[in-house]
Backbone as CSV, one residue per row, in Angstrom:
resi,resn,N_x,N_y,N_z,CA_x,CA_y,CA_z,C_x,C_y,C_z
1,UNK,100.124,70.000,-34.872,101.507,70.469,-34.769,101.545,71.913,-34.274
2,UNK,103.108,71.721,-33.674,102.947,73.619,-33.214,103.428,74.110,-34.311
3,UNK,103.201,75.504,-34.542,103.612,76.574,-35.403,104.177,77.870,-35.051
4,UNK,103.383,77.952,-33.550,103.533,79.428,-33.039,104.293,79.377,-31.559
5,UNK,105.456,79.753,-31.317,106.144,79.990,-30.241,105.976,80.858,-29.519
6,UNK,105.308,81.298,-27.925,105.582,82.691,-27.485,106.750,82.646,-26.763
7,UNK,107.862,83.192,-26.816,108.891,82.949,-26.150,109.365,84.313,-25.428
8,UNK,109.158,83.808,-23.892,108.991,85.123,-22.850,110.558,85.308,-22.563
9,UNK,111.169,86.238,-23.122,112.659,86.981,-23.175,112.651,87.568,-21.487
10,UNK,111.768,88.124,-21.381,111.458,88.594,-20.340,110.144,88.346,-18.949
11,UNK,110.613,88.165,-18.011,109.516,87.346,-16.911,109.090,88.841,-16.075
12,UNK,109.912,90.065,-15.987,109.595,91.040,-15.171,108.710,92.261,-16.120
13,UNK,108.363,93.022,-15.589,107.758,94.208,-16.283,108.033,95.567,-15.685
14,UNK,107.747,96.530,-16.656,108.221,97.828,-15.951,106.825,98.812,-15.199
15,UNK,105.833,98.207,-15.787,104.595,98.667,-15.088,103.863,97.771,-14.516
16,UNK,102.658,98.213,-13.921,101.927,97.727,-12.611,100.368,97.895,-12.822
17,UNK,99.926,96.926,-14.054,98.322,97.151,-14.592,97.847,96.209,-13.246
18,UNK,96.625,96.823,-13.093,96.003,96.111,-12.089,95.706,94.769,-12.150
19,UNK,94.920,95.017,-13.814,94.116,93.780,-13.779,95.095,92.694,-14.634
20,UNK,96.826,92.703,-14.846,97.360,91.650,-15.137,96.878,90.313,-14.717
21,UNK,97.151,89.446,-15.682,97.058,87.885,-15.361,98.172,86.991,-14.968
22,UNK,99.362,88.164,-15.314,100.685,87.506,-15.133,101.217,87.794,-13.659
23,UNK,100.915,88.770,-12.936,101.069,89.796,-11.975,100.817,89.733,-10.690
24,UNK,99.200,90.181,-11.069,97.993,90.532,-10.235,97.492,89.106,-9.565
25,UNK,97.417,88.022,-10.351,96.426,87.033,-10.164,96.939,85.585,-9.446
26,UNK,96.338,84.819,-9.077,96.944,83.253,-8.178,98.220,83.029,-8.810
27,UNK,98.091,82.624,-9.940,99.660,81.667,-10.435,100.719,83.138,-10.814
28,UNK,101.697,83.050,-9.557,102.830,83.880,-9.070,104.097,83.308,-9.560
29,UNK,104.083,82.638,-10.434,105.239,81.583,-11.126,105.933,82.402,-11.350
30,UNK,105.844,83.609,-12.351,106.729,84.688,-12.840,107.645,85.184,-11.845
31,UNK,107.325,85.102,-10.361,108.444,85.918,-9.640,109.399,84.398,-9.372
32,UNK,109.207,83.397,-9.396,110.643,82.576,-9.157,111.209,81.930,-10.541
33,UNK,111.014,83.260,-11.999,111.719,82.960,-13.024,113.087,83.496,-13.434
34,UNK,114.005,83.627,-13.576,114.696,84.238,-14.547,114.386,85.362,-14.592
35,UNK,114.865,86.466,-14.572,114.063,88.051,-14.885,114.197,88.080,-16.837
36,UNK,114.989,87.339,-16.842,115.527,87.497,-18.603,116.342,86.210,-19.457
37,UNK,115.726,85.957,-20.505,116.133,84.527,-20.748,117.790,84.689,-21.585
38,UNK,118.305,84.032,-20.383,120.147,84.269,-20.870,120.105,83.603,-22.119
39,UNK,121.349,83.845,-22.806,122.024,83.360,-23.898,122.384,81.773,-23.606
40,UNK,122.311,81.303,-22.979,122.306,79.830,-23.081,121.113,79.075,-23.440
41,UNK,119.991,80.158,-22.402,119.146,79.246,-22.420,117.819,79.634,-24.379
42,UNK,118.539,80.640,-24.416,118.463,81.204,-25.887,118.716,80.043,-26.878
43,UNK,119.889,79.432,-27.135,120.373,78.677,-27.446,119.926,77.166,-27.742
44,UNK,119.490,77.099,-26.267,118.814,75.589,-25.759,117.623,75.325,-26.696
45,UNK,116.424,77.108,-26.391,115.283,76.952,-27.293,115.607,77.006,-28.748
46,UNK,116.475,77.730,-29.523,117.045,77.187,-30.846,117.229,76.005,-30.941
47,UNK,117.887,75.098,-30.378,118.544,73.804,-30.443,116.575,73.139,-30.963
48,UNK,116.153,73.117,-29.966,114.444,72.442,-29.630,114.219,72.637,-30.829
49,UNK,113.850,74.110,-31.470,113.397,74.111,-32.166,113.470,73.535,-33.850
50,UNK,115.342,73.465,-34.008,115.009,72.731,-35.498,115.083,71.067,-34.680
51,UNK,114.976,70.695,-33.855,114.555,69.399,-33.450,113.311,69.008,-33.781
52,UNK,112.048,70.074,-33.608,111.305,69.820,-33.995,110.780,70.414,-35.067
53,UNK,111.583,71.387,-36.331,111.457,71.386,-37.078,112.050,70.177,-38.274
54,UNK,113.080,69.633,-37.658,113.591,68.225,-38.395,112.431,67.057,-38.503
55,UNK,111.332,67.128,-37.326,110.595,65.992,-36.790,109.541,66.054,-37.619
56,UNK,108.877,67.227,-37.855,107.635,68.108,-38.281,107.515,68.176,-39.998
57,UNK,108.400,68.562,-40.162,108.738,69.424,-41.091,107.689,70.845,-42.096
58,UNK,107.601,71.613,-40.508,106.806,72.885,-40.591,107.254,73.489,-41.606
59,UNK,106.070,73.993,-42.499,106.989,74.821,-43.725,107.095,76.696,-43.229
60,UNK,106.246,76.816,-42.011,106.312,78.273,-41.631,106.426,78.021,-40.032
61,UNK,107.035,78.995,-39.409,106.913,79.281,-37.990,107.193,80.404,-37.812
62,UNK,106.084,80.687,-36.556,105.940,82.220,-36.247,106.421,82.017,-34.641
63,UNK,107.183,82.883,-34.105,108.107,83.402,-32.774,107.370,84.781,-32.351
64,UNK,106.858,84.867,-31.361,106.241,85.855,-30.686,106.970,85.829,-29.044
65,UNK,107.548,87.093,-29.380,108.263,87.790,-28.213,107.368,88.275,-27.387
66,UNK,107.681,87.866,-25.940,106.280,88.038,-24.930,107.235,88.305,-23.623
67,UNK,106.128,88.862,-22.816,106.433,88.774,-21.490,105.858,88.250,-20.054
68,UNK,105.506,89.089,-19.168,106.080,90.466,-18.724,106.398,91.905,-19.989
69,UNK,107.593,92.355,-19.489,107.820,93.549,-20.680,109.190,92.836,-21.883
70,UNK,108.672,92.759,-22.900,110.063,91.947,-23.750,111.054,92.554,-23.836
71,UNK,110.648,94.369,-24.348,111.470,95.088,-24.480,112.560,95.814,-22.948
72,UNK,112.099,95.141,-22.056,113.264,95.234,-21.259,114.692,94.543,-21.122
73,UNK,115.064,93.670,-21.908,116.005,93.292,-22.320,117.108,94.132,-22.953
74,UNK,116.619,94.976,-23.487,117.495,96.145,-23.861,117.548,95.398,-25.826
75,UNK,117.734,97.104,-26.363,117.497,96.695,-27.925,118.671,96.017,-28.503
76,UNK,119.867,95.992,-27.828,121.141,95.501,-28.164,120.883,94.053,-27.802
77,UNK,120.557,93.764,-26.510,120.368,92.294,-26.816,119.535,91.932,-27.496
78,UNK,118.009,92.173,-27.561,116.940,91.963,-28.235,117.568,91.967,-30.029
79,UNK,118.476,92.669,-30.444,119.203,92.688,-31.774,119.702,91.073,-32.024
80,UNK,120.478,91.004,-31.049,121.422,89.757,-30.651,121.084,88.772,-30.918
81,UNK,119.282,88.489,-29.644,118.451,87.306,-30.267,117.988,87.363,-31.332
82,UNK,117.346,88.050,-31.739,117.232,88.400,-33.572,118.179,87.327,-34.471
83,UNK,119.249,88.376,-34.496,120.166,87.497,-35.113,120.786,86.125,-35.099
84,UNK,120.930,85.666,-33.769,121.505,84.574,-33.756,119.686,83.947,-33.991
85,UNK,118.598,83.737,-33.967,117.633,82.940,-34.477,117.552,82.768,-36.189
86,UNK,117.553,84.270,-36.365,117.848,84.233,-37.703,118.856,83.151,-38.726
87,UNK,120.091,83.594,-37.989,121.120,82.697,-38.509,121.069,81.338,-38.396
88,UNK,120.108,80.969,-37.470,120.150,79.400,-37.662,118.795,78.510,-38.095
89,UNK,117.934,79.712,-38.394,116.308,78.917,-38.767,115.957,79.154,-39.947
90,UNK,116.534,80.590,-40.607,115.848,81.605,-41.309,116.128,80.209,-42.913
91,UNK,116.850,79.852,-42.665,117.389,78.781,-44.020,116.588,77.032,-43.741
92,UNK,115.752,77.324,-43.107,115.164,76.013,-42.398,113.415,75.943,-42.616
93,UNK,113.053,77.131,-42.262,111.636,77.295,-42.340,111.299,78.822,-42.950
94,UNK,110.534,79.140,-42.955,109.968,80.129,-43.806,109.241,80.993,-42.042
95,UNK,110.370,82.241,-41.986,110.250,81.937,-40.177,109.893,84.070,-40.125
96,UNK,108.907,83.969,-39.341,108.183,85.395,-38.718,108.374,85.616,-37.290
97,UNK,108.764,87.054,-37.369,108.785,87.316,-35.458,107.444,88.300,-35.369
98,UNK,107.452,88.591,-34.414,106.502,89.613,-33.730,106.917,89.766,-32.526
99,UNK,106.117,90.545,-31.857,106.447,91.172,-30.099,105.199,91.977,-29.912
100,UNK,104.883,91.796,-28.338,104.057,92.332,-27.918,104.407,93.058,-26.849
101,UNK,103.980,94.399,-26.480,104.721,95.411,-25.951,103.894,95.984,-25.240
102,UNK,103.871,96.318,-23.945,103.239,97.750,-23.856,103.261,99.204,-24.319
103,UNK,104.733,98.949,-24.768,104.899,100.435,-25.917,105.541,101.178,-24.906
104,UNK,105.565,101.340,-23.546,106.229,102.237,-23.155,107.869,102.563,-23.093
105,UNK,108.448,101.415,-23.812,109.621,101.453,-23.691,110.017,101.395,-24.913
106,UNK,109.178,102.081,-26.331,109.404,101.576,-27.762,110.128,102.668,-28.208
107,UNK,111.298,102.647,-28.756,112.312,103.709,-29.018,112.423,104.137,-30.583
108,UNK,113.143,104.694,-30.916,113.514,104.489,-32.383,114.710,103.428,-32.535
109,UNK,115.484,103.299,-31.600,116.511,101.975,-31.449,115.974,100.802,-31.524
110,UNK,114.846,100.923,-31.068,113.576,99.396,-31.187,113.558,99.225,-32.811
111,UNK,112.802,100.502,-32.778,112.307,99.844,-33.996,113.173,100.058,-35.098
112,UNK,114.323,100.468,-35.128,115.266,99.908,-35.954,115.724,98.881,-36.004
113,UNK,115.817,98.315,-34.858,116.233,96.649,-34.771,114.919,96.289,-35.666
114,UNK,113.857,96.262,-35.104,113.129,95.489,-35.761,112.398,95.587,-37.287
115,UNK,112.777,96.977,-38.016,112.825,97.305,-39.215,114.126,96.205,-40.131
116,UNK,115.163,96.125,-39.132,115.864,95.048,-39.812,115.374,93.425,-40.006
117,UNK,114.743,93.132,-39.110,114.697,92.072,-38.745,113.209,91.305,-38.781
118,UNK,112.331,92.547,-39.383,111.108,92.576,-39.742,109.874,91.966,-39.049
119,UNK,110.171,92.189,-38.090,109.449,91.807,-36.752,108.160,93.208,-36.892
120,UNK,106.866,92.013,-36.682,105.477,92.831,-36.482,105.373,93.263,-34.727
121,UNK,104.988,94.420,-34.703,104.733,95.351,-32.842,103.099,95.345,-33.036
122,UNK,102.961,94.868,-32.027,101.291,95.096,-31.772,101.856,95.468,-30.005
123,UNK,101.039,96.551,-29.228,101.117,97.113,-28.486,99.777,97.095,-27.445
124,UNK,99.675,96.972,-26.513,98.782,97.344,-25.394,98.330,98.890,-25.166
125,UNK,96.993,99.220,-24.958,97.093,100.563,-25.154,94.943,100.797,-24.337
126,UNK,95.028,101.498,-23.565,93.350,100.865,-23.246,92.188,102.054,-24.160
127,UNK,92.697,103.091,-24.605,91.853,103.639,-25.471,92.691,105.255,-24.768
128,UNK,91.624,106.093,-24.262,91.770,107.330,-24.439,92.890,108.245,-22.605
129,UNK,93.957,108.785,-22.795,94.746,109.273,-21.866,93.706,108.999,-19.867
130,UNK,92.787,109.287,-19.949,92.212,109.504,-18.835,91.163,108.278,-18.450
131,UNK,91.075,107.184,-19.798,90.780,105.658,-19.211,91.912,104.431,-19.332
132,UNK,92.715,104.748,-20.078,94.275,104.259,-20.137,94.601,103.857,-18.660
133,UNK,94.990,105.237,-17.886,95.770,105.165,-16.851,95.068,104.739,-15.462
134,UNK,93.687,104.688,-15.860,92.729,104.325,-14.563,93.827,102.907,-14.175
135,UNK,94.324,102.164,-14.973,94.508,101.007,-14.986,96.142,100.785,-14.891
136,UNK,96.369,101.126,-16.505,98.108,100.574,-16.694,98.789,101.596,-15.904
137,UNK,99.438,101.409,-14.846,100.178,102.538,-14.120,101.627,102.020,-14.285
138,UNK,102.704,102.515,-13.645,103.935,102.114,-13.537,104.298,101.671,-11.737
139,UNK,105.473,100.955,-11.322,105.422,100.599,-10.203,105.306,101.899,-8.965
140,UNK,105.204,103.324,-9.624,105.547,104.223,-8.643,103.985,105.164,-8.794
141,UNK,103.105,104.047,-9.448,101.939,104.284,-9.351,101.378,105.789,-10.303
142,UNK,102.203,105.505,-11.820,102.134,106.802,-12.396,101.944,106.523,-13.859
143,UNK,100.489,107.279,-14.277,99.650,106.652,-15.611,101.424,106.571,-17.081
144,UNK,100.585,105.260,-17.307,101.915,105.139,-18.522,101.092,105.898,-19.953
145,UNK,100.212,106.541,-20.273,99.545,106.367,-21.227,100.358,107.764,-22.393
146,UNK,101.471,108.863,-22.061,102.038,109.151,-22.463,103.382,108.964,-23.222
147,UNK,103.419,107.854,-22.614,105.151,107.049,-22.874,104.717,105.758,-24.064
148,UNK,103.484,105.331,-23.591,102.876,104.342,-24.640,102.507,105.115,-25.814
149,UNK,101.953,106.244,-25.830,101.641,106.817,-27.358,102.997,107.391,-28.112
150,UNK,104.049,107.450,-27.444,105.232,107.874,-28.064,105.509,106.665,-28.627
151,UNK,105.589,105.421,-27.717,105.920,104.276,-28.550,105.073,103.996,-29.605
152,UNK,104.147,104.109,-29.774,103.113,103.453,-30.995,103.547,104.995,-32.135
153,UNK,103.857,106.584,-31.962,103.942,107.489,-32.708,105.600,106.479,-33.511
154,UNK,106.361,106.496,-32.259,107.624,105.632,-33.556,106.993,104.400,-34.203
155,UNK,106.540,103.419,-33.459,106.313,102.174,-34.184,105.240,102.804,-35.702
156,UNK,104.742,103.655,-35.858,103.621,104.163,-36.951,104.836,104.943,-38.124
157,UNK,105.994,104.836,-37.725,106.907,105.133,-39.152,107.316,104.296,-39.662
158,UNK,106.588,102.997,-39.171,107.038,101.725,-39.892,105.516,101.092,-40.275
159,UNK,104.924,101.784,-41.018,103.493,101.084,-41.526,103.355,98.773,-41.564
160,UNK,104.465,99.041,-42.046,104.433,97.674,-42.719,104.598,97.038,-40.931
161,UNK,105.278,97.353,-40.026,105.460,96.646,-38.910,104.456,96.856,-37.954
162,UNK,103.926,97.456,-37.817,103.095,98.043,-36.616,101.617,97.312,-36.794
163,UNK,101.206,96.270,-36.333,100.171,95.209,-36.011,98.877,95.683,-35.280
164,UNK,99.164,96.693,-35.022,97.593,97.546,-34.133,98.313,97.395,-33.113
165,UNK,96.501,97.434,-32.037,97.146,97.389,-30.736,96.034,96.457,-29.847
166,UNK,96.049,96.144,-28.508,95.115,95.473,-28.122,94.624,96.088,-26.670
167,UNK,93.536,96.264,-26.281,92.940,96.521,-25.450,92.238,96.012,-24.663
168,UNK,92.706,95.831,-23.245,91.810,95.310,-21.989,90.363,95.934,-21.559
169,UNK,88.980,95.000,-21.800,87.911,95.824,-22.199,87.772,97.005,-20.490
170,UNK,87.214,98.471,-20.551,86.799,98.547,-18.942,85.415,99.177,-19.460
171,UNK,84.557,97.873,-19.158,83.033,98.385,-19.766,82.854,99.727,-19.497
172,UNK,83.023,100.585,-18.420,82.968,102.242,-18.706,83.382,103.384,-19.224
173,UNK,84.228,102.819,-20.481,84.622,103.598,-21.594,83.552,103.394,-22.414
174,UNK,82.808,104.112,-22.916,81.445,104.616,-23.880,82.580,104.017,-25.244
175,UNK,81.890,103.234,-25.964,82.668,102.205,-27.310,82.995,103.296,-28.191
176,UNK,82.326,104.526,-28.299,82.142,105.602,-29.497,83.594,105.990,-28.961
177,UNK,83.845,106.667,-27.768,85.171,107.353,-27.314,86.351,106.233,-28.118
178,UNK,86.400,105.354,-27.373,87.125,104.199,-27.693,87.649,104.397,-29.536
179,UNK,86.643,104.135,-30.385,86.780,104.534,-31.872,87.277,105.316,-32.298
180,UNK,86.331,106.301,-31.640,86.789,107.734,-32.339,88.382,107.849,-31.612
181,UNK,88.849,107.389,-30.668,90.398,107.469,-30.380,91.114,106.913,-31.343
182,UNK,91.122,105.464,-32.052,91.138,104.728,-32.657,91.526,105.370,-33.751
183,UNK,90.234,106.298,-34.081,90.282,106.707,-35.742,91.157,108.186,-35.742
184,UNK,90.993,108.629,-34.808,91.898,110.059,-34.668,93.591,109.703,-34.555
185,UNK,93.919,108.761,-34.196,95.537,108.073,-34.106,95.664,107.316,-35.289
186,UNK,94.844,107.007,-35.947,94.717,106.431,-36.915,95.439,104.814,-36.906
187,UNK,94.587,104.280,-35.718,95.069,102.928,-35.151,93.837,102.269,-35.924
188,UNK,94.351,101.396,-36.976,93.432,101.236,-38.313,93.026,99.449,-37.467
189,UNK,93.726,98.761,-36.698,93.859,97.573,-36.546,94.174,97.377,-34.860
190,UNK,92.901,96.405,-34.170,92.781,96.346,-32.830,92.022,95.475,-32.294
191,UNK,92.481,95.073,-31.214,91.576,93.777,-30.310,90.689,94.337,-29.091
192,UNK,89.960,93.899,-28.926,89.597,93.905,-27.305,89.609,92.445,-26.926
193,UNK,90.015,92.368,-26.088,90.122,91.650,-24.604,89.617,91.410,-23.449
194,UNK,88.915,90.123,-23.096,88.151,90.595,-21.768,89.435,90.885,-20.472
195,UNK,88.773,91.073,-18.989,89.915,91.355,-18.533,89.889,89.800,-18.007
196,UNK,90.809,88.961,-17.756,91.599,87.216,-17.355,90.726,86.981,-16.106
197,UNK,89.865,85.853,-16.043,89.025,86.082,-15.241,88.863,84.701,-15.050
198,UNK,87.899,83.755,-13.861,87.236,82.854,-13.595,86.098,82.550,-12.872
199,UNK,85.468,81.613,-12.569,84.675,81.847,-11.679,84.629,82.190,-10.517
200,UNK,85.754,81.757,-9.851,85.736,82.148,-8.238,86.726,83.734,-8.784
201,UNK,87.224,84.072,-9.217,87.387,85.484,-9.340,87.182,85.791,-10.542
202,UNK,85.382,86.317,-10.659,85.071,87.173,-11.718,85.727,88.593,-12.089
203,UNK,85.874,88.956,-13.153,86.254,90.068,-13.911,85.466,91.775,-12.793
204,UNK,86.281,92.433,-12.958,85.446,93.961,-12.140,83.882,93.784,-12.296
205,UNK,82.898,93.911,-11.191,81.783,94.500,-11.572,80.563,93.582,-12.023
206,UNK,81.318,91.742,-12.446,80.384,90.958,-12.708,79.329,90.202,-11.904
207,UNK,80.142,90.521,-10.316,79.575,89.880,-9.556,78.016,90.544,-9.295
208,UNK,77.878,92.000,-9.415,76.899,92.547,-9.799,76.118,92.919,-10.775
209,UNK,76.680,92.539,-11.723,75.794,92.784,-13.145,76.278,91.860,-13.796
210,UNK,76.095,90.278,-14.198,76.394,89.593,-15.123,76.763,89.455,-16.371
211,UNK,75.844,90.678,-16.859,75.760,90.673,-17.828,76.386,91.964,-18.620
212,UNK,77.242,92.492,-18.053,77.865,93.765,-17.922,78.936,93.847,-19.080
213,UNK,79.840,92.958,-19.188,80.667,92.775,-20.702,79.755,92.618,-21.602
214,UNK,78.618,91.366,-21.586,77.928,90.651,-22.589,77.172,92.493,-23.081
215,UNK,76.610,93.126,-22.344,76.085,94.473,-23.172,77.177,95.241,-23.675
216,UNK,78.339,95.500,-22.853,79.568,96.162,-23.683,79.773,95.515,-25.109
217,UNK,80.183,94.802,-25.364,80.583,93.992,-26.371,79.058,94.342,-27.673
218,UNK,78.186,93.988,-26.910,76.935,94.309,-28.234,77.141,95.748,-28.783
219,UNK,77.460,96.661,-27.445,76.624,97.961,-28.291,78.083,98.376,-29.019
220,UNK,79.730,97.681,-28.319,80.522,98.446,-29.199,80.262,97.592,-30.895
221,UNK,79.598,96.133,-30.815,79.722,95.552,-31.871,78.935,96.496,-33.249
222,UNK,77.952,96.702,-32.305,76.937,97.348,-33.228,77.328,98.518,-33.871
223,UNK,77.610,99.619,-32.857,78.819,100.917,-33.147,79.519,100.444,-34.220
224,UNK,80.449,99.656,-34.309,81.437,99.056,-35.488,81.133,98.683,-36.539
225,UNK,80.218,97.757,-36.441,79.246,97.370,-37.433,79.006,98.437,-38.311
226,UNK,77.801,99.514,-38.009,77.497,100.281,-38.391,78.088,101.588,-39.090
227,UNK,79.266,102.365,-38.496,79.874,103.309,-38.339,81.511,103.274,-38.358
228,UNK,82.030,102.398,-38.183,83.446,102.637,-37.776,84.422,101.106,-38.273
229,UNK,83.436,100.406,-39.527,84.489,99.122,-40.124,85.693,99.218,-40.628
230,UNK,86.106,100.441,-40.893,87.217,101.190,-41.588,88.802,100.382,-40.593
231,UNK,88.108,100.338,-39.336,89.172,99.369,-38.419,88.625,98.338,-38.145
232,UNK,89.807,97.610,-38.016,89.849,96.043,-37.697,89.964,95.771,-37.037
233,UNK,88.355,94.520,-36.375,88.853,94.662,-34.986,88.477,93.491,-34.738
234,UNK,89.450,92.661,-34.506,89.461,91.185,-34.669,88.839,90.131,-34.090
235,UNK,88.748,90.593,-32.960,87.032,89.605,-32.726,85.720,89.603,-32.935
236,UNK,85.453,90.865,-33.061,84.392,90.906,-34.183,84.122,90.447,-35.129
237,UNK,85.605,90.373,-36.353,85.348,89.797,-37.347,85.706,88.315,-37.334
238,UNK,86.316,87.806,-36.214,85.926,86.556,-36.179,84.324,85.754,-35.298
239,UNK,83.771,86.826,-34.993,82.503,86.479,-35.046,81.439,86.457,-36.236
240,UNK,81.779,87.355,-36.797,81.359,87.268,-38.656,82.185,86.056,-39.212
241,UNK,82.667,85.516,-39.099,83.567,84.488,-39.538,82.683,83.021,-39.232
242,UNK,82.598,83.136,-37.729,82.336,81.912,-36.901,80.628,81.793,-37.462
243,UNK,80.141,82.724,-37.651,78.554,83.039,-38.083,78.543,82.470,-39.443
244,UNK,80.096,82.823,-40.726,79.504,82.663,-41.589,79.642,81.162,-42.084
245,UNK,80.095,80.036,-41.110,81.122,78.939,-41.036,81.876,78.794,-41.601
246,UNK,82.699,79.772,-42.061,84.056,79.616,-42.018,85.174,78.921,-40.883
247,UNK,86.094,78.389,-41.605,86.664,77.640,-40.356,88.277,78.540,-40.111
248,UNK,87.381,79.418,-39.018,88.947,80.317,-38.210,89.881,79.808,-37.584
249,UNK,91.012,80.459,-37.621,92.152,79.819,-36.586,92.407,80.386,-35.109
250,UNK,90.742,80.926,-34.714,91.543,81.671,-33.650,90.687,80.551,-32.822
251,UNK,91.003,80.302,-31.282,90.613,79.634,-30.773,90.063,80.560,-29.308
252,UNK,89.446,81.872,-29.761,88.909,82.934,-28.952,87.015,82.284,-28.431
253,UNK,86.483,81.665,-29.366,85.605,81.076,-29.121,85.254,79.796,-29.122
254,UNK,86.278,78.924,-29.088,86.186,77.352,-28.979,86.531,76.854,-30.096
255,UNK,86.471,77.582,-30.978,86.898,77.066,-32.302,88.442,77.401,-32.942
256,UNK,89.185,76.962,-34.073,90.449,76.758,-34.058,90.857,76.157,-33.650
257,UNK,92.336,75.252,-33.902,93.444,74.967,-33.344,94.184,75.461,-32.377
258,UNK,94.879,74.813,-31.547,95.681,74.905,-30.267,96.930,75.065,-30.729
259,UNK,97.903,76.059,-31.782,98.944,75.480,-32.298,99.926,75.995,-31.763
260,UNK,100.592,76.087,-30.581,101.121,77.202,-29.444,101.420,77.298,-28.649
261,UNK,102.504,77.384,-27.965,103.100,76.742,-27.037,103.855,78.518,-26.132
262,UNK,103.776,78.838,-24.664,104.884,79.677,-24.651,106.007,78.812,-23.656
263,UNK,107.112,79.610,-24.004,108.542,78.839,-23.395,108.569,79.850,-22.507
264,UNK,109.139,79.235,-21.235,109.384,80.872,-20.041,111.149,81.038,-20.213
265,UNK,111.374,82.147,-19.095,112.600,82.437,-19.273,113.861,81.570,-18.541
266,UNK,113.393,80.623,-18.227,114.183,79.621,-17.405,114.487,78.342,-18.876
267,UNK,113.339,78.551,-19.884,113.498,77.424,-20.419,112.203,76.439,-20.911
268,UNK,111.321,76.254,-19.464,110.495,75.628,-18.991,109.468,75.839,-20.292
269,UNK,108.063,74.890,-20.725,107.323,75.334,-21.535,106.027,74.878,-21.317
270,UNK,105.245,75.194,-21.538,103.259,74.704,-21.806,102.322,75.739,-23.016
């Protein structure tokens, strides 16, 4: 059964990361969507959903606000959908939001909406001002990595909301920098990410060194391991997990459930 909705409010974005998967890469679907999922079609995915909460009968569901950028919708509407989901699920299932952000557009108007409405922010963020911006730029080709730490400084007056952040790996950030950024912002909770990749288009740099993540990944594991467990950093510890057979729900290494579906802004879903 599903449990987890990503439901893309938004199909456009306000910046221009290189190595997007939504963006950058073959499937260009996003430019003949919807820039923003109207109030009808808002509606439509409510309707679906206690359809198949009537069918199911899920005792929890989690809604993850996605994009492109979510928070371009503006916080007044983003309030709006809030509420009208609220009002019609919140008495139905035992029901969680979240959003994933790049942060550059995270206000104190944000996160008042979502202090009401108790929605978890986990944020995009690549580690330190001068390897950040190698990458996440804006469309006028100008590092976002100042506008993103303002957003994560508001989202951090809301302890209870603020989910970490996640990071696109660029094996030439030294793992120690990376941490010690980590631990100096006091970003207690964080992912890495490889960058969206396949075979006929490998990730930066693999085509020459194969093995070029596979050593990133060891020596930051080890670093962490050793020195810096104080943060959480979630694939790691679901590799301690997967090691200790425990049975995880993430499906980062083949293991877990599939329970997840995202809806685009037209409606459409997979």
């Amino acid at each position: 059964m599903i449990s987890t909705f990503f439901v893309r409010i938004s199909s456009d974005c306000n910046l221009n990361c290189e190595y997007c998967y939504v963006f950058k890469h073959a499937d260009q679907s996003s430019n003949y969507l919807p820039k923003c999922m109207s109030p009808d079609t808002i509606s439509l995915v409510i309707d679906r959903l206690k359809e198949y909460l009537s069918k199911y009968k899920l005792n929890e569901m989690l809604i993850v606000f996605h994009g492109g950028e979510p928070l371009l919708i503006g916080y007044k509407n983003f309030s709006n959908i809030l509420e009208q989901i609220s009002n019609q699920l919140s008495n139905l299932v035992k029901l969680s939001f979240s959003v994933q952000t790049n942060g550059s557009l995270l206000t104190k108007q944000f996160t008042e909406v979502f202090e009401k409405y108790d929605v978890g922010v986990s944020v995009s963020i690549d580690g330190p001002e001068n390897y950040h911006d190698i990458y996440r730029k804006d469309k006028k080709g100008k590092g976002s990595w100042n506008n993103v730490m303002r957003g994560i400084n508001e989202i951090k007056k809301y302890p209870k909301l603020f989910s970490g952040t996640i990071t696109v790996i660029n094996h030439k950030v030294p793992p120690r920098e990376l941490f010690d950024f980590f631990k100096e912002n006091e970003i207690l909770v964080t992912d890495f990410l490889l960058p969206d990749a396949n075979y006929e288009c490998l990730p930066k740099d693999r085509d020459e060194n194969p093995n070029v993540y596979i050593n990133w990944l060891v020596s930051a594991f080890d670093l962490w391991f050793d020195s810096y467990q104080e943060i959480t950093v979630r694939i790691f510890e679901n590799i301690l997990e997967v090691i200790s057979g425990l049975d995880i729900s993430t499906d980062v290494f083949g293991g877990g459930e599939l329970s997840y579906i995202t809806i685009e802004t037209d409606g459409s879903y997979h």
